[in-house]
C-alpha positions as CSV (number, residue, x, y, z in Angstrom):
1,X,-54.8,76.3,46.6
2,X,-51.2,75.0,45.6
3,X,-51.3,71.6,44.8
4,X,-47.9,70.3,46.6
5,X,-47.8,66.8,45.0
6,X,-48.1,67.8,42.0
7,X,-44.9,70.7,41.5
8,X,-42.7,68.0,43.3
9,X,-43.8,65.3,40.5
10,X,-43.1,68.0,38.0
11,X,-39.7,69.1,39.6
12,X,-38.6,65.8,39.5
13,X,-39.8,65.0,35.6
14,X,-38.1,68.4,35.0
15,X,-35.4,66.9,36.5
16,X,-35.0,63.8,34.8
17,X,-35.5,65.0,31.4
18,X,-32.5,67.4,31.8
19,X,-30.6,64.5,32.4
20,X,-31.6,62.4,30.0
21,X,-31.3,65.7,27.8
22,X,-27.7,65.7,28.5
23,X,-27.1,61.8,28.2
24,X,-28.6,62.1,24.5
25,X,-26.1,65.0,24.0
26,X,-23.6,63.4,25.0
27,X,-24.3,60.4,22.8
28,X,-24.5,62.3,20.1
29,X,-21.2,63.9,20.5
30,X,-19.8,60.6,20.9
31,X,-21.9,59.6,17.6
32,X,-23.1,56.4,19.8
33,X,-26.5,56.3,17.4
34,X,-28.2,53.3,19.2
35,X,-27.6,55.4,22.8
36,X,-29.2,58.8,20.8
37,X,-32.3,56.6,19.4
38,X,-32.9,55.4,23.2
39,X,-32.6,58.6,25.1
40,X,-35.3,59.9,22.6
41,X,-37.5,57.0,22.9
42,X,-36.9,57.7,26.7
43,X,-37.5,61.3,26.4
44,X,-40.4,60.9,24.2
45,X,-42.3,58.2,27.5
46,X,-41.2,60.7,30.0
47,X,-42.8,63.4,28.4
48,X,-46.3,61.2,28.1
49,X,-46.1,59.9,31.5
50,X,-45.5,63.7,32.4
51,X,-48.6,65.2,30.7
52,X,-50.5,61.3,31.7
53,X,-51.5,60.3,28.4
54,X,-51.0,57.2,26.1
55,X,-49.9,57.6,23.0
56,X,-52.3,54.8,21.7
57,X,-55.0,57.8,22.4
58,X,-53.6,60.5,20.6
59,X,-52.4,61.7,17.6
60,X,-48.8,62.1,16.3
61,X,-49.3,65.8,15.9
62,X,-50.7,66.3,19.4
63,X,-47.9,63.6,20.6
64,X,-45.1,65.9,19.0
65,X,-47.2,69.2,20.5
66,X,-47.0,67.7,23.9
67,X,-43.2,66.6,23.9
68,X,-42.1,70.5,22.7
69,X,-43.9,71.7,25.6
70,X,-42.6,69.4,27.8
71,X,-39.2,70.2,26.8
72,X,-39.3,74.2,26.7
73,X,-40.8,73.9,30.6
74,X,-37.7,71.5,31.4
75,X,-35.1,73.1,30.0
76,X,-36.1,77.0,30.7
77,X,-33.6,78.2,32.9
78,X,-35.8,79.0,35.9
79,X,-37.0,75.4,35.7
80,X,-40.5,74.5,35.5
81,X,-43.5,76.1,36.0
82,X,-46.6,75.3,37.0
């Protein structure tokens, strides 16, 4: 059974992490350092609301685990896959 709800929740996390993926390249190009430290604050949240953890529960290595899989299934060029 396909489980609707949940590829439409992680199309649209997909989708706003591109985003903010291109905002915090685009601060960085434009060397705007304060922009760049909150996209990857943002980025970093997205990516634990995405997998639904806290990252009072976990540990830094699992936190940084978590956010490279979140961003190789948002920024693969077929788009994320479930």
């Amino acid at each position: 059974m396909i489980d609707l709800a949940h590829d439409v929740a992680s199309d649209e996390f997909a989708r706003l992490f591109r985003m903010l993926s291109a905002v915090n390249k685009e601060a960085e190009s434009l060397r705007l350092s304060t922009v760049v430290h909150l996209t990857n604050m943002a980025l970093l949240q997205l990516s634990l609301d995405w997998e639904g953890t806290s990252p009072e529960n976990e540990r830094s290595v699992k936190l940084n685990a978590i956010f490279r899989s979140k961003t190789k299934i948002a920024l693969d060029e077929d788009g994320p896959r479930t």
